[in-house]
gemmi code that builds the backbone of each chain (N, CA, C; Angstrom):
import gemmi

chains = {
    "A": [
        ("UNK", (24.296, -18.842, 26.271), (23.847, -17.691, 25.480), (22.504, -18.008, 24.808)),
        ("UNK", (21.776, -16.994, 24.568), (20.300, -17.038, 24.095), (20.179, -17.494, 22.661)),
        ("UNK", (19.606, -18.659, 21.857), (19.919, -18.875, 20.833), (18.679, -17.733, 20.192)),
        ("UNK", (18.983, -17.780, 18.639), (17.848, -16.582, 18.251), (18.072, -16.709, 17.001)),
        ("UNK", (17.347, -16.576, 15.603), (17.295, -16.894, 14.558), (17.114, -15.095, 13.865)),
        ("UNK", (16.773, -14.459, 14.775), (16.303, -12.880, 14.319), (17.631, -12.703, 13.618)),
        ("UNK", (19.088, -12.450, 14.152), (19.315, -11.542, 12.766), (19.806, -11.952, 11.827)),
        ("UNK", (19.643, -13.709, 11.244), (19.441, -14.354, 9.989), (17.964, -13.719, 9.272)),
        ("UNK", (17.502, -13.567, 9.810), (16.399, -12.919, 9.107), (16.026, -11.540, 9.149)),
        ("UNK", (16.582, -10.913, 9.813), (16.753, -9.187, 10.181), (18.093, -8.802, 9.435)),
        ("UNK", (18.967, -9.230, 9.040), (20.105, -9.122, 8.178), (19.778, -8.657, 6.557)),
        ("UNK", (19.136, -10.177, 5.991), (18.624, -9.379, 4.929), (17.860, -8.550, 4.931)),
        ("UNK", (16.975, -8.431, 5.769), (15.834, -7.441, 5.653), (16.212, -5.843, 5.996)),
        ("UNK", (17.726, -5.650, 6.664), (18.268, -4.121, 6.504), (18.865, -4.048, 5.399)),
        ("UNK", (19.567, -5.028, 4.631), (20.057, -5.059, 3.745), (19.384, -4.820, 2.233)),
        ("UNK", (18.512, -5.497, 2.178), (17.307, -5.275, 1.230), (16.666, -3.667, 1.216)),
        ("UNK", (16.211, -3.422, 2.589), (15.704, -2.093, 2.892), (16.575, -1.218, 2.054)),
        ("UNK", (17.976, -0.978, 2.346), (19.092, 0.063, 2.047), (19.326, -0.292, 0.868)),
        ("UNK", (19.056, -1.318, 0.075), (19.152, -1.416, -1.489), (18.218, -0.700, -1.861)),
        ("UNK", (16.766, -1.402, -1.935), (15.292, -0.203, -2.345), (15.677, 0.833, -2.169)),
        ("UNK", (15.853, 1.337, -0.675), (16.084, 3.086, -0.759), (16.873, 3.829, -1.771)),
        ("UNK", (18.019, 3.255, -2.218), (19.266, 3.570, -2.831), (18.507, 3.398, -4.505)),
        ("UNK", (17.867, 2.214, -5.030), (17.775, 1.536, -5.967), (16.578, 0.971, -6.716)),
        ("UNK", (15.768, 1.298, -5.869), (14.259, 1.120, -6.545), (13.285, 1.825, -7.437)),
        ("UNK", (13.383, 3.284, -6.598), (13.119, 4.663, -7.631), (13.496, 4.721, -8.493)),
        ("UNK", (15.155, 4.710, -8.964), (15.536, 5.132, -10.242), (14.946, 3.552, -11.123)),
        ("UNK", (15.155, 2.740, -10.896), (14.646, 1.935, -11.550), (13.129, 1.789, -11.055)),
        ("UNK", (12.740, 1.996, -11.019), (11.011, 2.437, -11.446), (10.771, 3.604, -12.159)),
        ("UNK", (11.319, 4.234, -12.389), (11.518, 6.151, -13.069), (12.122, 5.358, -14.631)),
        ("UNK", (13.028, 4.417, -14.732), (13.964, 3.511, -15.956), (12.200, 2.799, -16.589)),
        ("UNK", (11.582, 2.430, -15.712), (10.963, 1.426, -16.556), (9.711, 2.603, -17.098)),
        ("UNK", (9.055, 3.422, -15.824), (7.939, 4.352, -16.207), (8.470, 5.346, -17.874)),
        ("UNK", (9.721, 5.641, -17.903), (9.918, 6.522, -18.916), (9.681, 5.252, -19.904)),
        ("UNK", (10.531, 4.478, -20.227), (9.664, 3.015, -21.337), (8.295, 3.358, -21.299)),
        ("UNK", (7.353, 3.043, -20.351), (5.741, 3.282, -20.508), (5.317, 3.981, -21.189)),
        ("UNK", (6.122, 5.401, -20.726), (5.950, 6.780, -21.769), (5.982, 7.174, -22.898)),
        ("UNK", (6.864, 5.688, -23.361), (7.359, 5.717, -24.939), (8.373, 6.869, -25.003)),
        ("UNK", (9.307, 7.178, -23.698), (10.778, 7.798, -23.870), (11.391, 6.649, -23.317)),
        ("UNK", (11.680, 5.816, -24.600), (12.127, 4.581, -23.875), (13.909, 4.463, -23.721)),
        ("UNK", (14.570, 4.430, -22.432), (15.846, 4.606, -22.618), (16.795, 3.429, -23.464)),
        ("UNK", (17.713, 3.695, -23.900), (18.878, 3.205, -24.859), (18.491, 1.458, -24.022)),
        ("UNK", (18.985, 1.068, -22.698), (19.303, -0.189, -22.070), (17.975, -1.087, -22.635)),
        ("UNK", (16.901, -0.149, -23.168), (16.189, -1.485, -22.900), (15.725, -1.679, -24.261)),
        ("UNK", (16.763, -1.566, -25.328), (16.777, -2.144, -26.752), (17.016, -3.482, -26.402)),
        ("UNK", (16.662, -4.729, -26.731), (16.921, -5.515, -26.700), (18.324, -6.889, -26.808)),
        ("UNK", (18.736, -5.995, -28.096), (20.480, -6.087, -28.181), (20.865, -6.453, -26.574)),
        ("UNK", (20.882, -4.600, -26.336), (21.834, -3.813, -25.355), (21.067, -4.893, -24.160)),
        ("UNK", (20.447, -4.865, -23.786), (19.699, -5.072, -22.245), (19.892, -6.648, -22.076)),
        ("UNK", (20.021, -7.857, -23.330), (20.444, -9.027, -23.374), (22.084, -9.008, -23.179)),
        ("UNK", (23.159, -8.375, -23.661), (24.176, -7.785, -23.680), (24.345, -8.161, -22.306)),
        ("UNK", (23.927, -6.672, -21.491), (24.139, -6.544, -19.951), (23.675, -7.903, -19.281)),
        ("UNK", (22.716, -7.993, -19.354), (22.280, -9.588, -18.466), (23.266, -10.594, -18.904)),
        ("UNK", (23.673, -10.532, -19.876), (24.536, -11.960, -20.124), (25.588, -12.100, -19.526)),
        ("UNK", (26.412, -10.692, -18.936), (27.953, -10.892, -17.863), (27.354, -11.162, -17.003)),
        ("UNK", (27.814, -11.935, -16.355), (27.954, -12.898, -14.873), (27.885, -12.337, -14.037)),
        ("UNK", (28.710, -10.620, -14.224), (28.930, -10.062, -13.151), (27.127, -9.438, -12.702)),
        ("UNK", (26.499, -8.739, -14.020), (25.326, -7.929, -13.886), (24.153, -9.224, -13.558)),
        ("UNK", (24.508, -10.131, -13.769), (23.590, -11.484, -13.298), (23.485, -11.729, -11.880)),
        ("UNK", (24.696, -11.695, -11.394), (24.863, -11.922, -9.699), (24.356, -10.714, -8.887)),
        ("UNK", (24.578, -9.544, -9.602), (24.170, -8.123, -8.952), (22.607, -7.949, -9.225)),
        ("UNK", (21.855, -8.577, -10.183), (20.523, -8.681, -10.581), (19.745, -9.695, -9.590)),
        ("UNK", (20.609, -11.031, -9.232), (19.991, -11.868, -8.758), (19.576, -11.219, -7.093)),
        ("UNK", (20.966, -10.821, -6.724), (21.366, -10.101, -5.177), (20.495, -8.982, -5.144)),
        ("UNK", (19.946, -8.334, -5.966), (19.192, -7.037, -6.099), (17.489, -7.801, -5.471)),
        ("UNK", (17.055, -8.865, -6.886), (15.835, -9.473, -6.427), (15.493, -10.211, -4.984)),
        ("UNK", (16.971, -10.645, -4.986), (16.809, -11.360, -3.390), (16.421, -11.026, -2.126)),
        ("UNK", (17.228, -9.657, -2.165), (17.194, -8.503, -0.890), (15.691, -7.791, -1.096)),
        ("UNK", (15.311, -7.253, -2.478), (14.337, -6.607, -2.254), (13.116, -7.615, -1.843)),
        ("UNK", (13.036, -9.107, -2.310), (11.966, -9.906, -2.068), (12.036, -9.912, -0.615)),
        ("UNK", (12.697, -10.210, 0.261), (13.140, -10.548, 1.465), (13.076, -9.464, 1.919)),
        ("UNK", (13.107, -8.340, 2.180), (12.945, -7.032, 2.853), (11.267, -6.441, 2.948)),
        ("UNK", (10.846, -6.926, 1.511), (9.400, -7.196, 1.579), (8.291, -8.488, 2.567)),
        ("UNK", (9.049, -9.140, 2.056), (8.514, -10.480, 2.704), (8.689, -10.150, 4.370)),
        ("UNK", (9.604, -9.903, 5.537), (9.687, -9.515, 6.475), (8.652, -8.524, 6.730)),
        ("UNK", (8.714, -7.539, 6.128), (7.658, -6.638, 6.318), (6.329, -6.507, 6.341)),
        ("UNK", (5.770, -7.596, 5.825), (4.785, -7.987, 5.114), (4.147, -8.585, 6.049)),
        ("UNK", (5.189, -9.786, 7.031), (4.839, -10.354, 8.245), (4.644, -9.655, 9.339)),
        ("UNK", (5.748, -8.680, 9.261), (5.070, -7.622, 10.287), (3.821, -7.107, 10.558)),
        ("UNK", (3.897, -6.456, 9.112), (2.414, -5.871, 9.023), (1.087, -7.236, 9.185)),
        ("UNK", (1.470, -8.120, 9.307), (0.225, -9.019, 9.463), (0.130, -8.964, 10.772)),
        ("UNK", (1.016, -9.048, 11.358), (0.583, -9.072, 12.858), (0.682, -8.069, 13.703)),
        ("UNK", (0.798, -7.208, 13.022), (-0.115, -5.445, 13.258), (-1.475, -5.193, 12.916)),
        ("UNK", (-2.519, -6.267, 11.582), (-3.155, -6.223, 11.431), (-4.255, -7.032, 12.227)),
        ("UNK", (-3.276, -7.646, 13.549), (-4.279, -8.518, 14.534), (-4.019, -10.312, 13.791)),
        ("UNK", (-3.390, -10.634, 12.766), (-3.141, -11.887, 12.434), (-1.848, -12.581, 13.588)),
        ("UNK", (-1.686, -13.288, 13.983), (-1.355, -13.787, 15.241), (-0.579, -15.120, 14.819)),
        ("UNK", (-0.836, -15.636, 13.593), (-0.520, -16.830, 13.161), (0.879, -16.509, 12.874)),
        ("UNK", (2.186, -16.119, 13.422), (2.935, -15.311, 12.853), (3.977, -16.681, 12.149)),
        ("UNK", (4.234, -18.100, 12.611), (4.880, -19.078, 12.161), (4.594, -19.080, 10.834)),
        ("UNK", (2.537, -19.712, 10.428), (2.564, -19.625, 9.434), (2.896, -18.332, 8.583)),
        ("UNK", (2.571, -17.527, 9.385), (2.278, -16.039, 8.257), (4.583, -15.889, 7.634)),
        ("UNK", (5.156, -16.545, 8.590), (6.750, -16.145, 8.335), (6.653, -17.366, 6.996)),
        ("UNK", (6.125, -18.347, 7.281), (6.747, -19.438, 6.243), (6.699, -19.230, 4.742)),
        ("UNK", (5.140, -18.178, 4.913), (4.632, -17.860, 3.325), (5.450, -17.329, 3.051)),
        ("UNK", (5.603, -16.144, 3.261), (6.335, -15.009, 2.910), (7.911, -14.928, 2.891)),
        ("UNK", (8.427, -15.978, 3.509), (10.259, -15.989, 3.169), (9.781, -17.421, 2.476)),
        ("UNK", (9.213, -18.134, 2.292), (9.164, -19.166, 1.106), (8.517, -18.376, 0.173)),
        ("UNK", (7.966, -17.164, -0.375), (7.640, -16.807, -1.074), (8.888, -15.789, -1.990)),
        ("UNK", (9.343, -15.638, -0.970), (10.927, -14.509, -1.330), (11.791, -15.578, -2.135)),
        ("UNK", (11.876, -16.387, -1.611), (12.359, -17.434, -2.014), (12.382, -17.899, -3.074)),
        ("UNK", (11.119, -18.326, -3.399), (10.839, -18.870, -4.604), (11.115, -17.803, -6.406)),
        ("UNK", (10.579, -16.821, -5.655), (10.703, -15.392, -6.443), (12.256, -15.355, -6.861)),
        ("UNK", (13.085, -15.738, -5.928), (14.691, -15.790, -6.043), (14.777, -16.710, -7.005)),
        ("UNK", (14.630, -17.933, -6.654), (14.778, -19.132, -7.685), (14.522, -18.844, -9.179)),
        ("UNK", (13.568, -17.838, -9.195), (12.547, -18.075, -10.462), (13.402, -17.072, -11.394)),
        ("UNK", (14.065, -15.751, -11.043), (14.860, -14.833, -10.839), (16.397, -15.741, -11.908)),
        ("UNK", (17.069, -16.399, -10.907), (18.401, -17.404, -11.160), (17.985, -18.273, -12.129)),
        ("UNK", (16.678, -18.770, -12.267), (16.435, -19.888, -13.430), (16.177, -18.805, -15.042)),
        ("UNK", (15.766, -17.396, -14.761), (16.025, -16.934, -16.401), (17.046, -16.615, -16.385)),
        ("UNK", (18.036, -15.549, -15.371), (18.467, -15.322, -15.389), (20.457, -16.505, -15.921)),
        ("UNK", (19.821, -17.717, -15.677), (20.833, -18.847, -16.412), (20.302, -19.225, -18.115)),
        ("UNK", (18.840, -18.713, -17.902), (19.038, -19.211, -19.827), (19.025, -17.680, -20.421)),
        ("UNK", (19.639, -16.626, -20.050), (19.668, -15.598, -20.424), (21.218, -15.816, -21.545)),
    ],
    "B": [
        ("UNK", (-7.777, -10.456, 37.620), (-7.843, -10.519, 36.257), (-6.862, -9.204, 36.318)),
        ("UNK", (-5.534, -9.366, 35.206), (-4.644, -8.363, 34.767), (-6.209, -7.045, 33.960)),
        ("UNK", (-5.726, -5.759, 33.662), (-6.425, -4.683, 33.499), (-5.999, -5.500, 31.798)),
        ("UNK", (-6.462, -6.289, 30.712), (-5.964, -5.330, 29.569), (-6.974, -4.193, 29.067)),
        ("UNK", (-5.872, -3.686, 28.027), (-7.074, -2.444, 27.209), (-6.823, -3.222, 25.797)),
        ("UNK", (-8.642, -2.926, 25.540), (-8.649, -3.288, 24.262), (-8.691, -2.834, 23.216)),
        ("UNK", (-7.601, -3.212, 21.991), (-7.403, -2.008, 21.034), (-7.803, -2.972, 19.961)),
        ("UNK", (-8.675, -2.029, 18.705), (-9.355, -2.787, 17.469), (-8.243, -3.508, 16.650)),
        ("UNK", (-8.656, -4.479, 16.147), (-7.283, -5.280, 15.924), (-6.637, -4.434, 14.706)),
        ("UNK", (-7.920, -4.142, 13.604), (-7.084, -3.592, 12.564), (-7.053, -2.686, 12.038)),
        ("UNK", (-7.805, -1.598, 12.677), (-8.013, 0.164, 12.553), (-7.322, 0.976, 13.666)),
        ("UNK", (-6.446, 0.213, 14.835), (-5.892, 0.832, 15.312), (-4.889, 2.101, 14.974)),
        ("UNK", (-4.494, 1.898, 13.510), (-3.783, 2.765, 13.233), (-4.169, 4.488, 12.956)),
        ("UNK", (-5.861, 4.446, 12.769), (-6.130, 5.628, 12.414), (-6.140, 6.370, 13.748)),
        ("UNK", (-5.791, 6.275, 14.753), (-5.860, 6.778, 16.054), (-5.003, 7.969, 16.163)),
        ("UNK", (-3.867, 7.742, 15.813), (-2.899, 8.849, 15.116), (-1.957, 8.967, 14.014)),
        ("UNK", (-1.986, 10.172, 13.697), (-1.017, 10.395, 12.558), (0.292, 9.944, 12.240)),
        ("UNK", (0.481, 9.495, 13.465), (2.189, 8.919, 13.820), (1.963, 7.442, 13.325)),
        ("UNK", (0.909, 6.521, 13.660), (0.492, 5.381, 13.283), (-0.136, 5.162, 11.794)),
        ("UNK", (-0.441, 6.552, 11.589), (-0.696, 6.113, 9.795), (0.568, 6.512, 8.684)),
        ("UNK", (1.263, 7.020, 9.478), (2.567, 7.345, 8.677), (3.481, 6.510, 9.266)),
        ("UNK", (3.255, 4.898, 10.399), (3.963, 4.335, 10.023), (3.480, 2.763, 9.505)),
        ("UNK", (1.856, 2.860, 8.975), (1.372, 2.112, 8.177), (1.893, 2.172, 6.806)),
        ("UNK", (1.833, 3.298, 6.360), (2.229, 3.822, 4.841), (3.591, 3.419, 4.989)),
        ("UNK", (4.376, 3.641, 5.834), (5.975, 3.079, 5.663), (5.826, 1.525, 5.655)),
        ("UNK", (5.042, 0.933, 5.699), (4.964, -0.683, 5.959), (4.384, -1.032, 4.484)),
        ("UNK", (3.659, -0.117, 4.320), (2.790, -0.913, 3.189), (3.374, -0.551, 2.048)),
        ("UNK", (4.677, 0.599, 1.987), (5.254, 0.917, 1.086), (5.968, -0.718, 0.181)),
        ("UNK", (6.288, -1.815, 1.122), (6.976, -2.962, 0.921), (5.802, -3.594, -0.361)),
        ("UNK", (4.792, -3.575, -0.151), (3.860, -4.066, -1.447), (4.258, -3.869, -2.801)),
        ("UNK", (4.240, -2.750, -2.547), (4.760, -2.067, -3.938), (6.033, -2.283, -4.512)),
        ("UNK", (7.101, -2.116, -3.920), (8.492, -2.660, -4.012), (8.212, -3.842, -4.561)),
        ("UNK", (7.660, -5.075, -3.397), (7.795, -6.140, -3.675), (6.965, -6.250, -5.089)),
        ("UNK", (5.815, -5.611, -5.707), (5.354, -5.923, -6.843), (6.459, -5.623, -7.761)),
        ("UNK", (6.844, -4.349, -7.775), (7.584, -4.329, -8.546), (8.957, -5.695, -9.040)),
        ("UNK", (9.478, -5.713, -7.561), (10.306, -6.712, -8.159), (9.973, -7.764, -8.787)),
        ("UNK", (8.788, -8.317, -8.537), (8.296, -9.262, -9.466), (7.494, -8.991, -10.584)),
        ("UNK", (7.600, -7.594, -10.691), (7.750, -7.392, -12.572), (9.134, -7.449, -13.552)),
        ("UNK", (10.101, -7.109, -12.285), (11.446, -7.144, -13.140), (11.445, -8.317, -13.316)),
        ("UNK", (11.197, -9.790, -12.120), (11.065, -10.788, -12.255), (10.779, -11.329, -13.524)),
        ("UNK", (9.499, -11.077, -14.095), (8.785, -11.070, -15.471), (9.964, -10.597, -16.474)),
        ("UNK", (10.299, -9.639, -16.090), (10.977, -9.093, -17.338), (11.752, -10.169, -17.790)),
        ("UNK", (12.611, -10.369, -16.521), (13.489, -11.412, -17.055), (13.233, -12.391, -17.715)),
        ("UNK", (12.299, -13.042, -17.900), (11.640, -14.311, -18.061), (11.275, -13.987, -19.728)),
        ("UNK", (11.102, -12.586, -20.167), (10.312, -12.229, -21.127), (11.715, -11.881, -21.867)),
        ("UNK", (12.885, -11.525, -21.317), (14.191, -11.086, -21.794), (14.899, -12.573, -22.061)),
        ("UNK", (14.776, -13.736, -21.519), (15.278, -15.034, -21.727), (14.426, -15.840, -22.933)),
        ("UNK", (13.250, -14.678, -23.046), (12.727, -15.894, -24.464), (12.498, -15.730, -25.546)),
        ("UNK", (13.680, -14.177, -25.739), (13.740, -13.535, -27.078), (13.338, -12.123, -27.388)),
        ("UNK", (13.826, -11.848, -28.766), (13.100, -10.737, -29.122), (12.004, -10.191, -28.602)),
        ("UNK", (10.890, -11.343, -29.704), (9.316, -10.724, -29.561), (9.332, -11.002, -28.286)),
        ("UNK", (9.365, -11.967, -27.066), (8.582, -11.482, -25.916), (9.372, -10.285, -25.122)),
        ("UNK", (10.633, -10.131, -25.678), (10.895, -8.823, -24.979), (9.686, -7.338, -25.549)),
        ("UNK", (9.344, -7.575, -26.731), (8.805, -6.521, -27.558), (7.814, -6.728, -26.535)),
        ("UNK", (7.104, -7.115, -26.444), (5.499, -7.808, -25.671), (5.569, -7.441, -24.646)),
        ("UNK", (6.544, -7.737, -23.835), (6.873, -6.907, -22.665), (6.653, -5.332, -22.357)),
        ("UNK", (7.457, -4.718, -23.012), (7.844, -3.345, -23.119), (6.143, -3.008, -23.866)),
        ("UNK", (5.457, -3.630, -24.925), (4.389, -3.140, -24.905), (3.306, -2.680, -23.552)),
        ("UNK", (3.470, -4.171, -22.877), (2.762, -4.230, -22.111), (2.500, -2.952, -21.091)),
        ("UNK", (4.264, -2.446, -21.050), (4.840, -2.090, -19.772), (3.952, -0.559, -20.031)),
        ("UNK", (3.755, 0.004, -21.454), (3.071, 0.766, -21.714), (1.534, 1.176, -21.394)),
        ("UNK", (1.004, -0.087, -21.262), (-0.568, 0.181, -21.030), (-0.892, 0.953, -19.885)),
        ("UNK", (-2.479, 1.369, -20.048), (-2.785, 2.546, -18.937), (-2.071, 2.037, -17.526)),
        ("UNK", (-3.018, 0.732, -17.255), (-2.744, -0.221, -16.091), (-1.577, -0.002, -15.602)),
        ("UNK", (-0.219, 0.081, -16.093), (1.261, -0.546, -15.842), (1.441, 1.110, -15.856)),
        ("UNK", (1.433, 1.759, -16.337), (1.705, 3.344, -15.992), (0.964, 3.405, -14.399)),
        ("UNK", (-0.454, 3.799, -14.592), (-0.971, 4.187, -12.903), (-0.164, 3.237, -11.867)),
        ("UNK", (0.171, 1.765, -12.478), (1.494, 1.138, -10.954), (2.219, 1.616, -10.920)),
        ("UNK", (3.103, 2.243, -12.444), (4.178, 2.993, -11.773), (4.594, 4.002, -11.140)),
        ("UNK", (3.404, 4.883, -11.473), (3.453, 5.966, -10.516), (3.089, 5.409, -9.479)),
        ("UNK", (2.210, 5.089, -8.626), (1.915, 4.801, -7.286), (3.245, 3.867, -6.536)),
        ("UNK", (3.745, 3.082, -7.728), (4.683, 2.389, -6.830), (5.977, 3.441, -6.540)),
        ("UNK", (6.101, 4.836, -7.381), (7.460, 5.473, -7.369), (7.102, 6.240, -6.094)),
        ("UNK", (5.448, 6.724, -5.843), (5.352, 7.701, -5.183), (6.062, 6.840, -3.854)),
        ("UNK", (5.663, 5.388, -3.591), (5.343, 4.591, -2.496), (7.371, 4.370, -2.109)),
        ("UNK", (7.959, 4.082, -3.221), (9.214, 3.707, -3.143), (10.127, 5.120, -2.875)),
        ("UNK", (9.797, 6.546, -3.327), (10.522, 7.269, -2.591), (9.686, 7.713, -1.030)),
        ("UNK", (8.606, 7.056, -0.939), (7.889, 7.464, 1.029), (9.643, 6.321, 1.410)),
        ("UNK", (9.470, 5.423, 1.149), (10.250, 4.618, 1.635), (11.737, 4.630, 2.121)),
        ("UNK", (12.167, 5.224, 0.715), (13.579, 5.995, 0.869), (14.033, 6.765, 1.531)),
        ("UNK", (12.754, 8.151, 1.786), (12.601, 9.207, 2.637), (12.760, 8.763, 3.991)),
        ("UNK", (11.887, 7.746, 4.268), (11.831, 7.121, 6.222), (13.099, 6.507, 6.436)),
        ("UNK", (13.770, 5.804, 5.073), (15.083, 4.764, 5.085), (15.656, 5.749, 5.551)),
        ("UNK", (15.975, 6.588, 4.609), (17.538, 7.562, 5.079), (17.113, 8.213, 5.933)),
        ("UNK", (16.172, 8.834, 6.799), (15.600, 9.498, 7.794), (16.222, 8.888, 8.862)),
        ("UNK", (16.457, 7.146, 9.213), (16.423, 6.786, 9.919), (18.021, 6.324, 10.110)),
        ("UNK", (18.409, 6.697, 9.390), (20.236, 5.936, 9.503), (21.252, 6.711, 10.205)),
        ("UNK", (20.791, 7.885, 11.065), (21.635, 8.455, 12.290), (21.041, 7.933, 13.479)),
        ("UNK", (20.044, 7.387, 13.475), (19.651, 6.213, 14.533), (20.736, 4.901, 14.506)),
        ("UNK", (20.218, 4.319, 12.922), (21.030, 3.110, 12.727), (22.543, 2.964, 12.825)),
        ("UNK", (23.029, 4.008, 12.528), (24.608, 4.113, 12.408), (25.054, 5.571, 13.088)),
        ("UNK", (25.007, 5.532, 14.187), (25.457, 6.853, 14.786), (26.955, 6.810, 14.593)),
        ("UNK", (28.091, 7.952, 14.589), (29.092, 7.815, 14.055), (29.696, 8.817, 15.349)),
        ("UNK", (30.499, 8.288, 16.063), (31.351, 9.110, 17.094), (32.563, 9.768, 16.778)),
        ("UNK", (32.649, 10.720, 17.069), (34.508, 11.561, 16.696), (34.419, 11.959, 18.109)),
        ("UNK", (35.362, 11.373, 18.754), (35.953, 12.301, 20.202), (34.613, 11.725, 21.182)),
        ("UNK", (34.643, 12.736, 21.638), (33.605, 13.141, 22.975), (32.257, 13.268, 21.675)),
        ("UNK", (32.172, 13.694, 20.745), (30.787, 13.821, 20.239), (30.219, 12.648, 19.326)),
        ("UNK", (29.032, 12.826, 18.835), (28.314, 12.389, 17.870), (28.469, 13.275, 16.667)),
        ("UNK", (28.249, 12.880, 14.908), (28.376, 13.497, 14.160), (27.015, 13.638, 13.965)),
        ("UNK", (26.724, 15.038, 13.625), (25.299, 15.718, 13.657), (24.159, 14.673, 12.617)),
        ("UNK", (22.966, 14.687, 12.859), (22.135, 13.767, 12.633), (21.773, 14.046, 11.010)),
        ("UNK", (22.036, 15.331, 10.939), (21.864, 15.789, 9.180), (23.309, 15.305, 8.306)),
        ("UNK", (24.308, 15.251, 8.855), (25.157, 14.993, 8.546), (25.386, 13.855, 7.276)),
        ("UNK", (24.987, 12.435, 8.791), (24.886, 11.268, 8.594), (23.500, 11.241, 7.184)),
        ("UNK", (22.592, 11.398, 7.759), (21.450, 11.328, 6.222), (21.495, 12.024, 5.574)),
        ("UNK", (21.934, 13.358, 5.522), (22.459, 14.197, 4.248), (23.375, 13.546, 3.472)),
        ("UNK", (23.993, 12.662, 3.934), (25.401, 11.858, 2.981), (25.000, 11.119, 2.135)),
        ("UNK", (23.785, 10.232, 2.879), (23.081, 9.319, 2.557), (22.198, 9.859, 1.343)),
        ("UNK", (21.579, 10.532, 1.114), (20.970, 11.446, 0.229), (21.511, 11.868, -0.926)),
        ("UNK", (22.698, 12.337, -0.519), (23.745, 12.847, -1.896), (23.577, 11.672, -2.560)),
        ("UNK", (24.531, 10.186, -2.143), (24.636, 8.999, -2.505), (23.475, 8.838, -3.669)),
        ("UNK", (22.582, 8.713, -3.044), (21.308, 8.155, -3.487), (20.667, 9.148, -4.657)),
        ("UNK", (21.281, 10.512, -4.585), (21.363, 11.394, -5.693), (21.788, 11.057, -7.067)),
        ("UNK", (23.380, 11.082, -6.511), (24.188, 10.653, -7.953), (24.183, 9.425, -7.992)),
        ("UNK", (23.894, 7.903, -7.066), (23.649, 7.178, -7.772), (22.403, 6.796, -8.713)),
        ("UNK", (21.205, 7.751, -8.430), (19.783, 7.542, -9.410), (20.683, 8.193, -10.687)),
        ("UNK", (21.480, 8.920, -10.627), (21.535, 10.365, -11.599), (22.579, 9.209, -12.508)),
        ("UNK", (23.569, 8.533, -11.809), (24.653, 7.425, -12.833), (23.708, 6.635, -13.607)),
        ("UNK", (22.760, 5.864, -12.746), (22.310, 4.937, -13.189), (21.184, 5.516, -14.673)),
        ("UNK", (20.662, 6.661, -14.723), (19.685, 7.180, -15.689), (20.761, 7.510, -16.587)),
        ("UNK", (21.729, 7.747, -16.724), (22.859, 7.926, -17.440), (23.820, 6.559, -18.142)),
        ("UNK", (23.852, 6.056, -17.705), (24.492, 4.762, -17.956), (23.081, 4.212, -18.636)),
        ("UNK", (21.879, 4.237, -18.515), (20.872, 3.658, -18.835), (20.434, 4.496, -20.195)),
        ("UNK", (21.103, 5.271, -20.694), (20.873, 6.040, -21.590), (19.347, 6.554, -21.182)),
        ("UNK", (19.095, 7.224, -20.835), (17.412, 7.603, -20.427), (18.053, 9.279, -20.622)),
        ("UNK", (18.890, 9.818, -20.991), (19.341, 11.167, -21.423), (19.440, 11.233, -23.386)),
    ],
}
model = gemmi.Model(1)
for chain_id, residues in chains.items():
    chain = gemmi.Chain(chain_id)
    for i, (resn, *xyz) in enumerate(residues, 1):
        res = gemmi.Residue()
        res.name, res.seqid = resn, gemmi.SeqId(i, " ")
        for name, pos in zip(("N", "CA", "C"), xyz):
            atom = gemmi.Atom()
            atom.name, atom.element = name, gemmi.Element(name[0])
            atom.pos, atom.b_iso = gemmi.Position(*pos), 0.0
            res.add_atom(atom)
        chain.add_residue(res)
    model.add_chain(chain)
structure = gemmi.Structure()
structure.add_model(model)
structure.setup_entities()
């Protein structure tokens, strides 16, 4: 059988996709009304330390950043080598070590929270 | 010598409309991805207290951080729109001898994505 690494890396990247679609807007619409100074209730400080501190909204926060970094990062490579960039090894390494790291960085406040 | 044809490496897309609407679906990922690495920030600014949460939320105010958010909302529902557009492709659903109609399947998808923005602005107190 054909070995193939695609849908370890095509996995998250539908997965990620169908989160954003579902989950990105309203939380970009959550943070723009803050901008507006109609700032909603969650992001009193209390309340919004509160929520981050269960385990449960930590793992669903971390899984949220992960998928969306990684759904980006795939895409990103795509688009490079739509843009005529050809280097596609290096161009994959940046960009899922970049998802990556973004994850890490994500799990490390998200533990001194 | 094979015939190739040669296409410009990186303006090919303005050739047609079909190719710039599925640039804009690609490049929609920028934006996303910025964003997440502002929530990123947030967090970081939410782990080191009060004032840098205050500092934050100032920030989040300035002209700058408004014009991203609009461009990134306009960019994140193009995205949503092509997502669920595309999930009677991705998940065709058989009953019997047929397929379930193609509005069906992304109309469902849509509702979803309705009342879950509509829970989440609610639960978020933003009412």
């Amino acid at each position: 059988m054909a070995q193939s690494n695609k849908p370890i890396v095509w996995g998250p990247f539908a997965a990620g996709g169908t989160i954003t679609a579902f989950l990105t807007p309203v939380l970009i619409l959550l943070t723009l009304l803050a901008a507006l100074g109609h700032v909603p209730d969650l992001f009193a400080y209390a309340k919004m330390h509160a929520f981050a501190s269960h385990w449960l909204a930590k793992l669903a926060i971390a899984a949220v950043v992960f998928l969306s970094l990684w759904s980006t990062a795939h895409r990103l490579r795509i688009t490079c080598y739509d843009l005529g960039v050809r280097a596609d090894t290096l161009v994959a390494t940046i960009v899922y070590a970049g998802a990556l790291a973004g994850t890490a960085a994500s799990v490390l406040y998200l533990i001194q929270i | 010598m094979p015939y190739v044809r040669t296409i410009p490496r990186v303006r090919w897309f303005f050739r047609h409309p079909r190719y710039v609407r599925y640039m804009t679906r690609e490049v929609t990922c920028l934006f996303i991805g910025a964003y997440t690495l502002l929530m990123v920030w947030g967090l970081r600014e939410l782990s080191q207290g009060p004032d840098a949460w205050r500092a934050f939320l100032e920030c989040l105010a300035s002209p700058a951080s408004i014009v991203f958010h609009v461009l990134a909302l306009m960019f994140a529902l193009y995205h949503s729109v092509t997502w669920f557009n595309l999930t009677p492709k991705a998940l065709p659903v058989q009953r019997g001898e047929d397929f379930i109609p193609d509005g069906v399947i992304s109309g469902a998808h849509y509702a979803v994505w309705a009342l879950l923005s509509l829970a989440i602005l609610v639960l978020a107190g933003a009412f």
